[in-house]
C-alpha positions as CSV (number, residue, x, y, z in Angstrom):
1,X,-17.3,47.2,47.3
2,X,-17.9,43.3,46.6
3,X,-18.9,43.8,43.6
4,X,-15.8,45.9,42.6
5,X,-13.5,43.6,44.0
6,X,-14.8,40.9,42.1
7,X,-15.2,42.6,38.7
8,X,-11.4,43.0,38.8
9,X,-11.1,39.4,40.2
10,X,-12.7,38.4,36.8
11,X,-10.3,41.3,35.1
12,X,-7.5,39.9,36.4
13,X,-8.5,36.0,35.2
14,X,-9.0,37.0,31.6
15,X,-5.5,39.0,31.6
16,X,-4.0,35.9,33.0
17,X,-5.2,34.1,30.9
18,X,-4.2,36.7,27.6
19,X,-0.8,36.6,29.3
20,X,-0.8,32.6,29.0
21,X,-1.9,32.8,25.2
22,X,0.8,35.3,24.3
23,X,3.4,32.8,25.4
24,X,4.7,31.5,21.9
25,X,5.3,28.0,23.7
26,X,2.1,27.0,25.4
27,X,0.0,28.4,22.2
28,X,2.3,26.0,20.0
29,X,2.2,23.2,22.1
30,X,-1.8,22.5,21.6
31,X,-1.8,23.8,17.9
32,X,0.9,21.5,17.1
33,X,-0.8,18.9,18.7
34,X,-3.5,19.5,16.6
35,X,-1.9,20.0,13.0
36,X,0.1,16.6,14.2
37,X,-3.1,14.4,14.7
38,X,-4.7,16.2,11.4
39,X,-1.8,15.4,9.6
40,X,-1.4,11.7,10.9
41,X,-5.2,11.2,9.8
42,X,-4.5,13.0,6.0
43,X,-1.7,10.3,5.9
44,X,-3.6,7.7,6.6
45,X,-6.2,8.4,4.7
46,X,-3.9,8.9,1.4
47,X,-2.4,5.1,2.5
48,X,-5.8,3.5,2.6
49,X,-7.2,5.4,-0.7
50,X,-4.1,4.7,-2.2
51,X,-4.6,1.3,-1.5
52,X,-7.8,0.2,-3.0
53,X,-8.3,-1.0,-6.4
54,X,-10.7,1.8,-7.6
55,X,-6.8,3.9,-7.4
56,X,-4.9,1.6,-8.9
57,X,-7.8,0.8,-11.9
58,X,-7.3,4.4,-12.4
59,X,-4.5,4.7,-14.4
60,X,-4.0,0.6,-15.4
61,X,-7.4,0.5,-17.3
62,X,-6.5,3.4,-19.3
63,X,-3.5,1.7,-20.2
64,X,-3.5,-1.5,-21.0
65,X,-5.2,-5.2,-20.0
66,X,-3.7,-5.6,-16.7
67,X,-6.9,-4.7,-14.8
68,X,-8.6,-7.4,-17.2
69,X,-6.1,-10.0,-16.5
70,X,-6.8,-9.6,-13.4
71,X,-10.1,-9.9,-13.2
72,X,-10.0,-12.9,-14.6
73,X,-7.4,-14.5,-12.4
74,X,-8.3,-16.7,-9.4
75,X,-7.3,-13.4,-7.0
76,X,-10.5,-11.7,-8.4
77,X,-12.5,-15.0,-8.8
78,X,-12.9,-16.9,-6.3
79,X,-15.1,-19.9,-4.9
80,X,-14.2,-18.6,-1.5
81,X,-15.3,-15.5,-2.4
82,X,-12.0,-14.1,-1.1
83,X,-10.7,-11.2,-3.5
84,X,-6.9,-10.2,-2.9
85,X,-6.6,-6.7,-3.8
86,X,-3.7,-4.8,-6.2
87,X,-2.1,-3.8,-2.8
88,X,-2.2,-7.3,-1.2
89,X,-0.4,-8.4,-3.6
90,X,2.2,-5.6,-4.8
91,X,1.9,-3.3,-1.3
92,X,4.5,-4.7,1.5
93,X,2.4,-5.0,4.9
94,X,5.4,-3.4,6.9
95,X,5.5,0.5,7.1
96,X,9.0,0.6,5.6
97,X,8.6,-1.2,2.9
98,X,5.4,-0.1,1.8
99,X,6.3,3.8,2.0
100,X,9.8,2.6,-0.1
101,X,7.6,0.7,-2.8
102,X,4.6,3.8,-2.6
103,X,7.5,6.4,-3.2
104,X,8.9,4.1,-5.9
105,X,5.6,4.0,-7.9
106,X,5.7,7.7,-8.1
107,X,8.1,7.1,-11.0
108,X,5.0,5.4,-13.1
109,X,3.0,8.9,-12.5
110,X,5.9,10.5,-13.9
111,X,6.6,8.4,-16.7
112,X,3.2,8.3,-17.6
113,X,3.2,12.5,-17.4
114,X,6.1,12.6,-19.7
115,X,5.1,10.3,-22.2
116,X,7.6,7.2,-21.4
117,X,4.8,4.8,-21.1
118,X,1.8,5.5,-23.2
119,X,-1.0,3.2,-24.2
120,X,1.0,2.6,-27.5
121,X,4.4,1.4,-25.8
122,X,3.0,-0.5,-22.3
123,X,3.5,-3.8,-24.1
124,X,7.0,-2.8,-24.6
125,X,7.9,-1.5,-21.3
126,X,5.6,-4.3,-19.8
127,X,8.5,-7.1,-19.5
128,X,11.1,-4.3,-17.4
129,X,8.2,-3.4,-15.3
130,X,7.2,-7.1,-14.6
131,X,10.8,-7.7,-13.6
132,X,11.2,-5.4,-11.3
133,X,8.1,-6.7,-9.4
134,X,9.6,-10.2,-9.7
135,X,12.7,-8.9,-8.6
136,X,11.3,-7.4,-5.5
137,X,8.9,-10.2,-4.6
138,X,12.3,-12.9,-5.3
139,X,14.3,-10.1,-2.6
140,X,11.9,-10.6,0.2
141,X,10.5,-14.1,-0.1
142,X,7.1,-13.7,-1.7
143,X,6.4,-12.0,1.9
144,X,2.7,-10.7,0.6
145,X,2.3,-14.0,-0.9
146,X,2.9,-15.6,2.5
147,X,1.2,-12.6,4.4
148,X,-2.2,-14.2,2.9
149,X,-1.3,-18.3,2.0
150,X,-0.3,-19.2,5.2
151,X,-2.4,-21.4,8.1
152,X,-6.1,-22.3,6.6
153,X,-5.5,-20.6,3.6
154,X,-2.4,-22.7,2.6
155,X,-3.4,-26.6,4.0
156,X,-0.4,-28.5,2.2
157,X,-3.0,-31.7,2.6
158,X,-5.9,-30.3,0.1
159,X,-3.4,-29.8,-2.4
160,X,-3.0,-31.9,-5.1
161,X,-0.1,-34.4,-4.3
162,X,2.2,-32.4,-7.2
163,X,1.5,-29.1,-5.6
164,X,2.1,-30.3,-2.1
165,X,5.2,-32.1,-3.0
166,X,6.6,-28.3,-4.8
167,X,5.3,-26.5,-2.1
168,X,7.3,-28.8,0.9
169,X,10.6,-28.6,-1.3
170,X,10.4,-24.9,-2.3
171,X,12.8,-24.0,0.4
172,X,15.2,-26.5,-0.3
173,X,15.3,-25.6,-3.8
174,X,15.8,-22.1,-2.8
175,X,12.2,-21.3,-4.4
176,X,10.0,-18.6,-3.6
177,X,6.5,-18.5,-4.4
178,X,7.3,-16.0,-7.6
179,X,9.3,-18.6,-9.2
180,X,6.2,-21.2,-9.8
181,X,3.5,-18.7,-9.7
182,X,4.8,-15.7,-11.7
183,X,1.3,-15.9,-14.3
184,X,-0.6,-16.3,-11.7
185,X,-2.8,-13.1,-11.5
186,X,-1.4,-11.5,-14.7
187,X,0.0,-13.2,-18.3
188,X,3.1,-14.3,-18.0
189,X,5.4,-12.2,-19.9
190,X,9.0,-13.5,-21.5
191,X,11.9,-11.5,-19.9
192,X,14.3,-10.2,-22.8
Protein backbone atom coordinates (compact mmCIF):
# COMPACT_ATOMS: atom_id res chain seq x y z
CA UNK A 1 0.00 0.00 0.00
CA UNK A 2 3.12 2.34 0.60
CA UNK A 3 4.20 1.82 -2.45
CA UNK A 4 0.87 2.76 -4.10
CA UNK A 5 0.47 5.78 -2.12
CA UNK A 6 3.68 6.98 -3.16
CA UNK A 7 3.66 6.16 -6.90
CA UNK A 8 0.67 8.58 -7.02
CA UNK A 9 2.56 11.03 -4.64
CA UNK A 10 5.11 11.17 -7.52
CA UNK A 11 1.91 11.29 -10.07
CA UNK A 12 0.59 13.95 -8.52
CA UNK A 13 4.18 16.11 -8.47
CA UNK A 14 4.72 15.75 -12.11
CA UNK A 15 0.90 16.86 -12.85
CA UNK A 16 1.64 19.83 -10.71
CA UNK A 17 4.22 20.54 -12.11
CA UNK A 18 2.53 20.13 -16.06
CA UNK A 19 -0.16 22.28 -14.55
CA UNK A 20 2.55 25.07 -13.56
CA UNK A 21 4.09 24.85 -17.25
CA UNK A 22 0.78 25.25 -18.98
CA UNK A 23 0.36 28.62 -17.23
CA UNK A 24 1.15 30.98 -20.24
CA UNK A 25 2.70 33.46 -17.48
CA UNK A 26 5.13 31.53 -15.42
CA UNK A 27 6.45 29.70 -18.82
CA UNK A 28 6.99 33.35 -20.32
CA UNK A 29 8.47 34.85 -17.48
CA UNK A 30 11.82 32.51 -17.61
CA UNK A 31 11.79 32.35 -21.48
CA UNK A 32 11.68 35.96 -21.62
CA UNK A 33 14.26 36.22 -19.29
CA UNK A 34 16.26 34.30 -21.34
CA UNK A 35 15.66 35.82 -25.05
CA UNK A 36 16.24 39.21 -22.88
CA UNK A 37 19.88 38.38 -21.69
CA UNK A 38 20.51 36.62 -25.30
CA UNK A 39 19.49 39.54 -26.84
CA UNK A 40 21.34 42.12 -24.53
CA UNK A 41 24.63 39.95 -25.32
CA UNK A 42 23.84 39.89 -29.47
CA UNK A 43 23.70 43.75 -28.88
CA UNK A 44 26.61 44.09 -27.30
CA UNK A 45 28.40 42.06 -29.26
CA UNK A 46 27.27 44.05 -32.63
CA UNK A 47 28.52 47.50 -30.50
CA UNK A 48 31.89 46.09 -29.79
CA UNK A 49 32.44 44.48 -33.47
CA UNK A 50 31.10 47.33 -34.83
CA UNK A 51 33.59 49.24 -33.11
CA UNK A 52 36.90 47.89 -34.09
CA UNK A 53 38.83 49.04 -36.92
CA UNK A 54 38.94 45.67 -38.89
CA UNK A 55 34.82 46.96 -39.44
CA UNK A 56 35.38 50.20 -40.23
CA UNK A 57 38.65 49.22 -42.75
CA UNK A 58 36.02 47.25 -44.34
CA UNK A 59 34.26 49.35 -46.42
CA UNK A 60 36.96 52.71 -46.10
CA UNK A 61 39.83 50.69 -47.78
CA UNK A 62 37.79 49.78 -50.63
CA UNK A 63 36.97 53.25 -51.05
CA UNK A 64 39.35 55.55 -50.83
CA UNK A 65 42.74 56.65 -48.71
CA UNK A 66 41.20 57.39 -45.49
CA UNK A 67 42.45 54.09 -43.90
CA UNK A 68 45.99 55.16 -45.26
CA UNK A 69 45.82 58.62 -43.94
CA UNK A 70 45.31 57.20 -41.09
CA UNK A 71 47.73 55.08 -40.71
CA UNK A 72 49.98 57.41 -41.14
CA UNK A 73 48.71 59.90 -38.61
CA UNK A 74 50.14 60.26 -35.07
CA UNK A 75 46.66 58.25 -33.76
CA UNK A 76 48.12 55.06 -35.54
CA UNK A 77 51.75 55.96 -34.87
CA UNK A 78 52.78 56.47 -31.89
CA UNK A 79 55.95 56.71 -29.58
CA UNK A 80 53.71 55.79 -26.80
CA UNK A 81 52.56 53.14 -28.51
CA UNK A 82 49.00 54.25 -27.80
CA UNK A 83 46.71 53.64 -31.05
CA UNK A 84 43.24 55.66 -30.92
CA UNK A 85 40.89 53.64 -32.83
CA UNK A 86 38.19 54.82 -35.72
CA UNK A 87 35.54 54.64 -32.86
CA UNK A 88 37.58 56.69 -30.26
CA UNK A 89 37.63 59.16 -32.36
CA UNK A 90 34.25 59.33 -34.45
CA UNK A 91 32.07 56.89 -31.77
CA UNK A 92 30.51 59.22 -28.78
CA UNK A 93 31.35 57.30 -25.29
CA UNK A 94 27.71 57.89 -24.07
CA UNK A 95 24.98 55.35 -24.97
CA UNK A 96 22.79 57.98 -26.60
CA UNK A 97 24.97 59.47 -28.58
CA UNK A 98 26.69 56.66 -29.86
CA UNK A 99 23.38 54.57 -30.89
CA UNK A 100 22.32 58.32 -32.67
CA UNK A 101 25.72 58.49 -34.59
CA UNK A 102 25.66 54.29 -35.27
CA UNK A 103 22.11 54.66 -36.67
CA UNK A 104 23.28 57.72 -38.66
CA UNK A 105 26.11 55.79 -40.35
CA UNK A 106 23.62 53.40 -41.72
CA UNK A 107 23.05 56.08 -44.38
CA UNK A 108 26.88 55.40 -45.73
CA UNK A 109 25.77 51.49 -46.11
CA UNK A 110 22.96 52.77 -48.09
CA UNK A 111 24.56 55.25 -50.10
CA UNK A 112 27.31 53.03 -50.83
CA UNK A 113 24.42 50.17 -51.90
CA UNK A 114 22.78 52.56 -54.25
CA UNK A 115 25.69 53.87 -55.91
CA UNK A 116 25.79 57.66 -54.25
CA UNK A 117 29.31 57.19 -53.13
CA UNK A 118 31.43 55.01 -55.30
CA UNK A 119 35.16 54.74 -55.40
CA UNK A 120 35.01 57.13 -58.50
CA UNK A 121 32.96 60.11 -56.63
CA UNK A 122 34.45 59.68 -52.69
CA UNK A 123 36.74 62.63 -53.38
CA UNK A 124 33.66 64.55 -54.33
CA UNK A 125 31.37 63.70 -51.61
CA UNK A 126 34.59 63.69 -49.24
CA UNK A 127 34.32 67.54 -48.20
CA UNK A 128 30.09 67.17 -47.09
CA UNK A 129 31.10 64.07 -45.30
CA UNK A 130 34.03 65.75 -43.47
CA UNK A 131 31.69 68.56 -42.50
CA UNK A 132 29.30 66.83 -41.01
CA UNK A 133 31.98 65.15 -38.68
CA UNK A 134 33.30 68.62 -37.95
CA UNK A 135 30.02 69.73 -37.45
CA UNK A 136 29.25 67.16 -34.90
CA UNK A 137 32.59 67.18 -33.03
CA UNK A 138 32.18 71.49 -33.03
CA UNK A 139 28.21 70.53 -31.36
CA UNK A 140 29.59 68.67 -28.45
CA UNK A 141 32.97 70.13 -27.70
CA UNK A 142 35.52 67.67 -29.23
CA UNK A 143 33.96 65.39 -26.20
CA UNK A 144 35.97 62.09 -27.73
CA UNK A 145 38.89 64.34 -28.20
CA UNK A 146 38.69 65.21 -24.51
CA UNK A 147 37.45 61.58 -23.54
CA UNK A 148 41.25 60.55 -24.35
CA UNK A 149 43.58 64.12 -23.99
CA UNK A 150 42.75 64.88 -20.63
CA UNK A 151 44.99 64.26 -17.16
CA UNK A 152 48.52 62.55 -18.20
CA UNK A 153 47.68 62.42 -21.57
CA UNK A 154 47.19 66.18 -22.06
CA UNK A 155 50.19 67.85 -19.50
CA UNK A 156 49.79 71.65 -20.79
CA UNK A 157 53.70 71.88 -19.34
CA UNK A 158 55.38 69.30 -21.99
CA UNK A 159 53.80 71.27 -24.63
CA UNK A 160 55.62 73.46 -26.61
CA UNK A 161 55.05 77.07 -25.19
CA UNK A 162 52.80 77.88 -28.60
CA UNK A 163 50.72 74.90 -28.03
CA UNK A 164 50.24 75.45 -24.41
CA UNK A 165 49.51 79.05 -24.82
CA UNK A 166 46.43 77.80 -27.77
CA UNK A 167 45.51 75.15 -25.62
CA UNK A 168 44.86 77.56 -22.21
CA UNK A 169 42.93 80.21 -24.44
CA UNK A 170 40.81 77.72 -26.47
CA UNK A 171 37.94 78.29 -24.26
CA UNK A 172 38.12 81.93 -24.29
CA UNK A 173 38.30 81.98 -27.93
CA UNK A 174 35.34 79.86 -28.05
CA UNK A 175 37.65 76.98 -29.69
CA UNK A 176 37.24 73.46 -29.67
CA UNK A 177 39.83 71.04 -30.26
CA UNK A 178 38.37 70.51 -34.16
CA UNK A 179 39.07 74.03 -34.95
CA UNK A 180 43.13 73.64 -34.65
CA UNK A 181 43.31 70.01 -35.21
CA UNK A 182 40.86 69.27 -38.08
CA UNK A 183 44.09 67.45 -40.34
CA UNK A 184 45.05 65.86 -37.68
CA UNK A 185 44.37 62.06 -38.34
CA UNK A 186 43.09 62.61 -41.98
CA UNK A 187 44.11 65.44 -44.89
CA UNK A 188 42.63 68.36 -44.39
CA UNK A 189 40.04 68.89 -46.90
CA UNK A 190 38.80 72.63 -48.20
CA UNK A 191 35.05 73.05 -47.34
CA UNK A 192 33.17 74.42 -50.56
Amino acid sequence: MGEQQSGNQSLSRKQQVWQWLKKPLWLGVPVGIVVGILGIAAFQGVMVASNQNAFCFSCHLKMDTIVQEYKASPHYVSADEIHATCADCHVPNDFINKMRVKITATADIYYMLTGRITKENFEQERPRLAQMVWDDMTADNSANCRHCHTGANFDLQSQPQRARLNHELMAQRGETCIDCHSGIAHKRIAIK
